[in-house]
C-alpha positions, 0 to 999 in steps of 0.5 A: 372868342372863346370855344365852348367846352363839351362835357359828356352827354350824360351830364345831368340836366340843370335846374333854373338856379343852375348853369348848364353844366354841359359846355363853359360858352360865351353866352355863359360867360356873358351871364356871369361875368357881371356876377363874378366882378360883382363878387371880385370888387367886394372882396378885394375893394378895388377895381383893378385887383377885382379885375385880375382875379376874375382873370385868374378865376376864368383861367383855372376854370378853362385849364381845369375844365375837364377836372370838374365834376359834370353834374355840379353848378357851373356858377357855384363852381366859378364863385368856388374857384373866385373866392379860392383864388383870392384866399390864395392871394391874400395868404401871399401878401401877408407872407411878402408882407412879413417878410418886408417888415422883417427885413425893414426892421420892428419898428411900428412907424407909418410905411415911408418911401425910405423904408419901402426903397431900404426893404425893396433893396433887402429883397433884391439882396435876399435874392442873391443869396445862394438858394440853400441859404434863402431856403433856410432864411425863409423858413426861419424867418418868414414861415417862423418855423423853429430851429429843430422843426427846420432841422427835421425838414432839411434833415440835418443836426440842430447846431447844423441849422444854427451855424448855417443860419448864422452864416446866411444872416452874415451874408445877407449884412454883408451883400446889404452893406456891400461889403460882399466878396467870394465864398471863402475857404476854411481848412479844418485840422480833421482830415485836413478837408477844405470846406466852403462856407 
């Protein structure tokens, strides 16, 4: 049973359009519960799906409760939250999506089980990479950010980007092709400094 949560008692009273904005009870969720799945299946175009982000939705309202502000519509709120959360999700498929097809390849062929299980198998690969390296692969590549702009963010020279770039890409074939070893070392005739690559 969830517990009702109180908002300060100067809250403003609400109108018949409105829920009241004084507590989020069971008798609350019950009257929006159809309405928000309503809106969920609409949305997403599958129970499943609508089912989850009506779950995500209740519980960023029940952990930003005391966030909201007490004199608006508790219903507007929720639907707010709803269609925010599902924004977000959709923002985050075409991303995964982007990367998958980048991985897979530009051909513009149907999906097949065989290109699903090759990209599957290139993001587990990607995974292994050392952080620095997915850092630089993902901004690149995924968030198609230029070379000097990702040379701004990581605060390095552009041929810093590039040549790192380049190993990132060789390491990824390599772990890909399993043909992956430990990281090697370079000795540079400057100083005589020893530097991983």
């Amino acid at each position: 049973m969830i517990q009702p949560v109180r908002v300060p008692p100067d809250a403003p009273a609400s109108t018949d359009d409105e829920m009241p904005a004084e507590e989020l009870s069971d008798a609350v969720l019950r009257q929006l519960l159809p309405r928000l799945r309503r809106f969920a299946l609409r949305l997403t175009r599958d129970a499943v799906a609508a089912d989850d982000l009506v779950q995500s939705t209740l519980e960023r309202a029940l952990t930003r409760w005391r966030g909201r502000r007490p004199q608006g519509d508790v219903r507007a709120w929720l639907f707010t939250i709803l269609y925010r959360q599902f924004l977000d999700s959709q923002r985050r498929s075409r991303r995964y999506a982007r990367l998958l097809s980048w991985f897979a390849g530009s051909d513009a062929a149907a999906p097949s089980a065989e290109r699903e299980v090759i990209a599957r198998s290139s993001l587990d690969v990607f995974e292994r990479l050392p952080e620095a390296q997915r850092t630089l692969l993902w901004l690149v590549s995924v968030e198609g950010m230029s070379y000097k702009a990702v040379a701004d963010v990581l605060d390095v020279p552009l041929g810093t980007v590039m040549s790192r770039l380049s190993r990132a890409r060789s390491a990824l074939r390599e772990l890909h092709e399993g043909q992956a070893g430990e990281a090697r070392l370079r000795i540079l005739k400057r100083k005589n400094a020893l530097l991983m690559i």
